[in-house]
C-alpha positions as CSV (number, residue, x, y, z in Angstrom):
1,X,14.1,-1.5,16.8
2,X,15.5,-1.5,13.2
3,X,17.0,2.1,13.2
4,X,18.7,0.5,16.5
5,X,20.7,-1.6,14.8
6,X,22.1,1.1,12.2
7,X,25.4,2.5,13.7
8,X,24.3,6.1,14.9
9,X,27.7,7.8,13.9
10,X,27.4,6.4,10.2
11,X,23.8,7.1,9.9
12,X,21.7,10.3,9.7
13,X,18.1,8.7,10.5
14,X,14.5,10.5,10.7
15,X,11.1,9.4,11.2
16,X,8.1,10.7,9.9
17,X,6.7,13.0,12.2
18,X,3.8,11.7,13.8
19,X,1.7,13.3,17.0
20,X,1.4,10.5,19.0
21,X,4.3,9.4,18.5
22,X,7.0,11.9,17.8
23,X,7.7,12.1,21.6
24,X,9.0,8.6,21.8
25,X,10.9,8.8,18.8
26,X,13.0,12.0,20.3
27,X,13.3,10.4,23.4
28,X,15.7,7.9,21.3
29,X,17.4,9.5,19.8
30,X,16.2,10.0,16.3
31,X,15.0,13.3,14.2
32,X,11.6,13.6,13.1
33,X,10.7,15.6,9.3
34,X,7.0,16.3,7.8
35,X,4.9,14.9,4.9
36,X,1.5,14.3,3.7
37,X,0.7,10.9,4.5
38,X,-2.5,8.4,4.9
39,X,-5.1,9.4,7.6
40,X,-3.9,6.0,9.3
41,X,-7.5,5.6,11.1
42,X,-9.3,6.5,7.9
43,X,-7.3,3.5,6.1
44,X,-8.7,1.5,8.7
45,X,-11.8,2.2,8.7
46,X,-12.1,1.6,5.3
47,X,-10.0,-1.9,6.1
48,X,-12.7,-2.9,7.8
49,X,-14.9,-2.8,5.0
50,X,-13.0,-3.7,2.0
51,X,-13.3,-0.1,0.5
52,X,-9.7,0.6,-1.3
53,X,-11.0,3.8,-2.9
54,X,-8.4,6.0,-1.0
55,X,-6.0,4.5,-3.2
56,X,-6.8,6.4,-5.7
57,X,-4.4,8.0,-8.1
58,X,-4.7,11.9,-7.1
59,X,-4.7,10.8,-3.7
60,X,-1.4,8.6,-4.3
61,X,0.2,11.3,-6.5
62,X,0.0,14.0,-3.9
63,X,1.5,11.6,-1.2
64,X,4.1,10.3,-4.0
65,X,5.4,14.1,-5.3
66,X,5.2,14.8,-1.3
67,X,7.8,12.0,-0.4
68,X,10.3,13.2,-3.6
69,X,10.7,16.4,-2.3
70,X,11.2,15.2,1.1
71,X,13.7,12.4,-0.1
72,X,15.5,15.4,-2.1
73,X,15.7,17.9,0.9
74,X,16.8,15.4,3.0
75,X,19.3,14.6,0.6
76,X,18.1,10.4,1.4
77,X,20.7,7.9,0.3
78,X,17.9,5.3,1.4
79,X,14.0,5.2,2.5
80,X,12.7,2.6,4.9
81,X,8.8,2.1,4.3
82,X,6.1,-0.7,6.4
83,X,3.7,-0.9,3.9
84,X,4.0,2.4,2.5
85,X,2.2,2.4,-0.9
86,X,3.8,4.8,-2.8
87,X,7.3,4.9,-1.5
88,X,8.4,2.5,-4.4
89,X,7.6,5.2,-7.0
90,X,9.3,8.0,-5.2
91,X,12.3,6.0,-4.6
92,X,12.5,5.3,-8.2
93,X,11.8,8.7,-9.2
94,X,14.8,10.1,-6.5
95,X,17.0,7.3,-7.3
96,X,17.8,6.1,-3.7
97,X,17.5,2.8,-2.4
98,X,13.9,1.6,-0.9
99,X,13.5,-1.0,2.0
100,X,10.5,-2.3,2.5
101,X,9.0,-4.2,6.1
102,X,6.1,-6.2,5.2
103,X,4.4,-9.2,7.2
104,X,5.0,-12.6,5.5
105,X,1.1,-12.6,4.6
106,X,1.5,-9.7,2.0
107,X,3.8,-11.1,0.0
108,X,4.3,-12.5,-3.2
109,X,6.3,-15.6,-2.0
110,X,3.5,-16.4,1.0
111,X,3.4,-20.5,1.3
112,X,-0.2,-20.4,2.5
113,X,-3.6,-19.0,1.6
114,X,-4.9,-16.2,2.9
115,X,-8.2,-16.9,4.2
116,X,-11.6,-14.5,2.6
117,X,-12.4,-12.6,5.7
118,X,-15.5,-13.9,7.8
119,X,-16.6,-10.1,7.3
120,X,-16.7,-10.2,3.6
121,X,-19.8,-10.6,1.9
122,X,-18.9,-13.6,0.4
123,X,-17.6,-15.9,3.4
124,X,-20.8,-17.1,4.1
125,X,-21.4,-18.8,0.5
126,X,-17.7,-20.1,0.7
127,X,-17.9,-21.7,4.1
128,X,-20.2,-24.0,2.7
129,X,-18.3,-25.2,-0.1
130,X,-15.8,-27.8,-0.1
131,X,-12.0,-26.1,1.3
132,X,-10.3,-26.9,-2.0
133,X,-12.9,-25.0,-4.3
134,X,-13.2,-22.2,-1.5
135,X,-9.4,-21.7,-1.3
136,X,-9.7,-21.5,-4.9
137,X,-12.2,-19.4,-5.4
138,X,-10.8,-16.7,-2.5
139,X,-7.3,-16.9,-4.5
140,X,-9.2,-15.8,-8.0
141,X,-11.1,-13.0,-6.3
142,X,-8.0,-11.9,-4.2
143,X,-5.9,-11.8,-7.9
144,X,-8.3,-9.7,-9.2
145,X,-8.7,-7.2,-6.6
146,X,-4.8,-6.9,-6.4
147,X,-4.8,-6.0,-10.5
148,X,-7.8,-3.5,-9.8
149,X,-5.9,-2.1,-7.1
150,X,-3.0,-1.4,-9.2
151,X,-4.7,-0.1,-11.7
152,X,-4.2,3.5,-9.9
153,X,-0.8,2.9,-9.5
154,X,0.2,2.0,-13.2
155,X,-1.4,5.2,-14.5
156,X,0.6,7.3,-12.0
157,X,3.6,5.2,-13.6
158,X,2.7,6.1,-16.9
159,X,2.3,9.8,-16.0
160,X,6.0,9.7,-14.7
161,X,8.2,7.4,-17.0
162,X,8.0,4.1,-14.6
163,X,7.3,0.4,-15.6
164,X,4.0,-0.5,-15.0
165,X,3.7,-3.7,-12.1
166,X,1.0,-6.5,-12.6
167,X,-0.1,-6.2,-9.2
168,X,-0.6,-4.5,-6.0
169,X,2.1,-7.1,-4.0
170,X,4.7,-6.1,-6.3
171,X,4.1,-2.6,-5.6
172,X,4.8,-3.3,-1.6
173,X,7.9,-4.7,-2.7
174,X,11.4,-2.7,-1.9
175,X,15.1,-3.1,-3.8
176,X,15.5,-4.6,0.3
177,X,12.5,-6.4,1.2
178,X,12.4,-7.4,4.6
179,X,9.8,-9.8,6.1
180,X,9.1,-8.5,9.8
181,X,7.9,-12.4,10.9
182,X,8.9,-16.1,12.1
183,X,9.3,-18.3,8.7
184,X,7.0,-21.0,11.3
185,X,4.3,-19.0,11.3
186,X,4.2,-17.2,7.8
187,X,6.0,-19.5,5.6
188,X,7.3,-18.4,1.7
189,X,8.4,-20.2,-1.3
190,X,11.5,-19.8,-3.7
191,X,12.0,-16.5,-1.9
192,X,14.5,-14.3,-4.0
193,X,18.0,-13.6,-2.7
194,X,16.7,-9.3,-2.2
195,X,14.3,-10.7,0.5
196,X,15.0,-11.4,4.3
197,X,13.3,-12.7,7.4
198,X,14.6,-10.4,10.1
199,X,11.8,-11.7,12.5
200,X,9.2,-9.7,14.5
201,X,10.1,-6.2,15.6
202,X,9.2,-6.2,18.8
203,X,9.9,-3.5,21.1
204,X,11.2,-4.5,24.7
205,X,10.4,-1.3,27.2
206,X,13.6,-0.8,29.8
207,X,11.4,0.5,32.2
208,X,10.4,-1.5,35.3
209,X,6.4,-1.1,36.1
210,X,6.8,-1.1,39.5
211,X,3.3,-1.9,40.0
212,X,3.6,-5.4,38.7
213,X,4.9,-6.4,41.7
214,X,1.5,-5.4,43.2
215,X,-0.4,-7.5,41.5
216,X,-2.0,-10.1,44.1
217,X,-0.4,-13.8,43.8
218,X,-3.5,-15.3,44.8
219,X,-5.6,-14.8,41.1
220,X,-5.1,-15.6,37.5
221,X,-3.8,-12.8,35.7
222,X,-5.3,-11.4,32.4
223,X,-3.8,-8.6,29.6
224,X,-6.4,-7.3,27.6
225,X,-4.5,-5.5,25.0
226,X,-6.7,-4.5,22.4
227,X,-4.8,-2.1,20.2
228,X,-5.8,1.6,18.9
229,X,-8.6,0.5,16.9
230,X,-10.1,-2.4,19.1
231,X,-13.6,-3.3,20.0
232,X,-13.2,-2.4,24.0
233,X,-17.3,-3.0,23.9
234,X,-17.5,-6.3,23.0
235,X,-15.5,-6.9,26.2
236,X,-18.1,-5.2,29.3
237,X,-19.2,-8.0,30.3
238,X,-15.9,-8.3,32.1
239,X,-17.3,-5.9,34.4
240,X,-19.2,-8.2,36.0
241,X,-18.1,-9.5,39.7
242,X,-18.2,-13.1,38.4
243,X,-14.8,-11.6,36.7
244,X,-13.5,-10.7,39.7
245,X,-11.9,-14.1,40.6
246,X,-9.1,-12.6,38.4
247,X,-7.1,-10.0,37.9
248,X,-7.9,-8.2,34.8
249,X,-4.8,-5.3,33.7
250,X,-5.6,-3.4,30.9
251,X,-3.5,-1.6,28.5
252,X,-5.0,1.3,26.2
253,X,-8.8,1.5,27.3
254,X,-9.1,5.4,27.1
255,X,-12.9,5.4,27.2
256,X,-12.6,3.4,30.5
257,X,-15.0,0.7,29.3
258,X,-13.8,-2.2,31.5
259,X,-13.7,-0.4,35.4
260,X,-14.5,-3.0,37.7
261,X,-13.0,-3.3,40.4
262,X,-11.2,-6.3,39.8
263,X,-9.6,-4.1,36.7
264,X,-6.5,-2.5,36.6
265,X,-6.5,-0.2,34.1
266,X,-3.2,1.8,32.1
267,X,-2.9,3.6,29.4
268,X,0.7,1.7,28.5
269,X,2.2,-1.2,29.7
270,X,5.2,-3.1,29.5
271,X,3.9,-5.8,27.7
272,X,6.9,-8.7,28.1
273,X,6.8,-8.2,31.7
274,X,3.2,-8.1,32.4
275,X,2.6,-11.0,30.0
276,X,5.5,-13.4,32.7
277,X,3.1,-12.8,35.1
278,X,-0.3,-13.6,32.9
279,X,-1.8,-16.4,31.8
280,X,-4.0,-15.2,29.5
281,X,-4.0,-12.2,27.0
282,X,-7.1,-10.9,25.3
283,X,-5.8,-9.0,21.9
284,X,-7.2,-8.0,18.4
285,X,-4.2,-10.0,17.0
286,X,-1.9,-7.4,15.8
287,X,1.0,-8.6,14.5
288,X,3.2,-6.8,17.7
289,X,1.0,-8.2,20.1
290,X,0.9,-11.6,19.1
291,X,4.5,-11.9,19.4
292,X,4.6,-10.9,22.4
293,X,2.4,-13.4,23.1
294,X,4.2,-16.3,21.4
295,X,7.8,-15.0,23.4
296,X,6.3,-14.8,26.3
297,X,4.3,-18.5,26.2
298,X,1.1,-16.6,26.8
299,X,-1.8,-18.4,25.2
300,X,-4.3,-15.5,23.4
301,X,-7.9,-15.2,22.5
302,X,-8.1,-12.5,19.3
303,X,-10.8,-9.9,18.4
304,X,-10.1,-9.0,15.1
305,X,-10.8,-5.2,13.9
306,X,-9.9,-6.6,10.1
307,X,-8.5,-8.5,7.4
308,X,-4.8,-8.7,8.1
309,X,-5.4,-9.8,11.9
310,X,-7.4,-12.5,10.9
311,X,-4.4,-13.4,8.5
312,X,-2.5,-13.3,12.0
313,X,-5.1,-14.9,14.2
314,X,-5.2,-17.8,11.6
315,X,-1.6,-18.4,11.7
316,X,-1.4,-18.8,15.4
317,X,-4.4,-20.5,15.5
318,X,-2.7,-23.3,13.5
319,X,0.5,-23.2,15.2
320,X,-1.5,-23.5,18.6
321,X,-0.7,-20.4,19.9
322,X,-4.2,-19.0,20.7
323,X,-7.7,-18.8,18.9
324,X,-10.1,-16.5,17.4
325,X,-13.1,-15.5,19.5
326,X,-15.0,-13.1,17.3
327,X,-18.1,-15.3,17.4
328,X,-17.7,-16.3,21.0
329,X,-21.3,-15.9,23.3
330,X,-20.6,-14.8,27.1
331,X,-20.5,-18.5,28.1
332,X,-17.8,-19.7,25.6
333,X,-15.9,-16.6,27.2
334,X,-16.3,-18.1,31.0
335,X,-15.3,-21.5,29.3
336,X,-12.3,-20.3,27.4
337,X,-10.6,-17.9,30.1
338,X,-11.6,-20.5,32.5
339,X,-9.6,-23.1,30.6
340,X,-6.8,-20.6,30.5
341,X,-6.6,-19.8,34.0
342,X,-6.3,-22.9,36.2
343,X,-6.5,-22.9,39.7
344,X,-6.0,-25.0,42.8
345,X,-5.8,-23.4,45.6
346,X,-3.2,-21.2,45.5
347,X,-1.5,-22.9,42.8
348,X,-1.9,-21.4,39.3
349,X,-1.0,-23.4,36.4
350,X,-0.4,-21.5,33.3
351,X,-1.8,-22.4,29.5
352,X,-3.6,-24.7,28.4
């Protein structure tokens, strides 16, 4: 969505090449070069777990010296990295201009705390202390774990002539940093004039799915759009005939986990038009998805796989957009999507 607003005949634009998505990115247009990069479900995994030692600093110099040479064959007048560690040190070694997208939680200028994850060892002993000292206490530890993290970092600078940063946020930041959310949901403070809110970049599909218009009139709708790295388990119980009174459509389920009958199950979906027709979406809260959500007046019940969606799931929980259910017991679930999915009769009445 952003190379689409670059002027095709002025621009020379090319993606990283990536096997599940390299297709798609032909198919629009754009050219596609290799480089060593993260193992993207490695990172996650570690995510999950609080484990940062993949950034590490041979690790980050092999993926740093990979990008220069690209940038250099490519002859790059400009990089565009989302949340690419080391593309600030290869710019600055190549000498071309570095945008960065980054969510309006990872930056330096985020109005709000970010909240110690409920899977951190330490949320339980915060929870019980007042908010104040907790919120203080989570913004001391996440300092330190930003300077630790950049520790890494700063000696690859050394080792290559580059000012050392204080912190791991800076690093994120481009000579272009552009903030890929609504100021309403992640608000900053005394932003500087080389940062920009361009809003969510969210991808609307041209495609009709025809077999929308299937879907049967007579039953609540739910998306259950879970994500590459979502928790499809914690969902079977959907399985179950009592489910059956809706119409369940999900997107991305590849071990087949949820096969009811009542399920209709894809692979992809056209997310903004399925979600006109739902009343409901069950997601992990990624920051795509929840957008779509929000545009499409959806209300949204979030599994979180990490951190940064709970980061996401907070904000909308505030903003009354939907609500966390990582803790919820099969009977909260038959309260919730019951609240979500009113009917009488024939007559559905959407939200809450």
């Amino acid at each position: 969505m952003l190379a689409d607003t670059y002027n095709k005949s002025d621009y020379s634009i090319y993606f990283i090449s990536s096997a599940a998505y390299d297709h798609f990115v032909h198919q629009h247009g754009y050219q596609t070069f290799n480089c060593l990069q993260f193992d993207a479900p490695y990172v996650m995994q570690c995510a999950e777990k609080f484990e940062f030692s993949w950034l590490n600093q041979p690790m980050l110099e092999e993926i740093m010296l990979a990008q220069v040479m690209v940038i250099k064959a490519l002859k790059a007048d400009m990089v565009i990295g989302d949340m690419a560690p080391t593309l600030k040190m290869a710019a600055a070694l190549t000498g071309v201009v570095h945008i960065s997208l980054l969510n309006g939680y990872m930056t330096r200028y985020y109005a709000e705390k970010r909240p110690i994850s409920k899977r951190h060892k330490a949320y339980t002993l915060l929870k019980i202390l007042p908010l104040p000292v907790a919120e203080l206490l989570t913004s001391f530890g996440e300092k330190l774990a930003f300077k630790r993290i950049q520790k890494s970092f700063n000696m690859l600078r050394q080792k290559y002539g580059l000012y050392p940063l204080p912190s791991y946020l800076h690093e994120l930041e481009g000579t272009i940093t552009l903030i890929c959310d609504q100021p309403t949901l992640f608000p900053q403070k005394n932003l500087p004039s080389v940062y920009e809110f361009v809003g969510p970049l969210v991808y609307e599909f041209q495609e009709q799915d025809n077999w929308l218009i299937e879907l049967p009139a007579d039953n609540p709708v739910i998306c259950i759009c879970m994500g590459s790295m979502g928790n499809w388990q914690s969902l079977s119980f959907l399985n179950d005939p009592y489910y059956s009174r809706y119409t369940i459509v999900t997107a991305g389920d590849t071990q087949n986990v949820l096969a009811g009958r009542h399920i209709l199950s894809r692979q992809f979906v056209n997310l903004a038009q399925l979600l006109k027709k739902a009343d409901l979406m069950i997601c992990h809260g990624g920051n795509g998805t929840i957008y779509h959500g929000i545009l499409n007046q959806v209300y949204m019940l979030c599994l979180s796989s990490h951190f940064e969606q709970e980061w996401n799931i907070n904000a909308i929980e505030k903003m009354g957009y939907g609500k966390s259910a990582d803790h919820f017991t099969e009977i909260t679930w038959k309260a919730e999507i019951a609240a979500c999915c009113i009917c009488s009769g024939n007559q559905l009445v959407k939200g809450r």
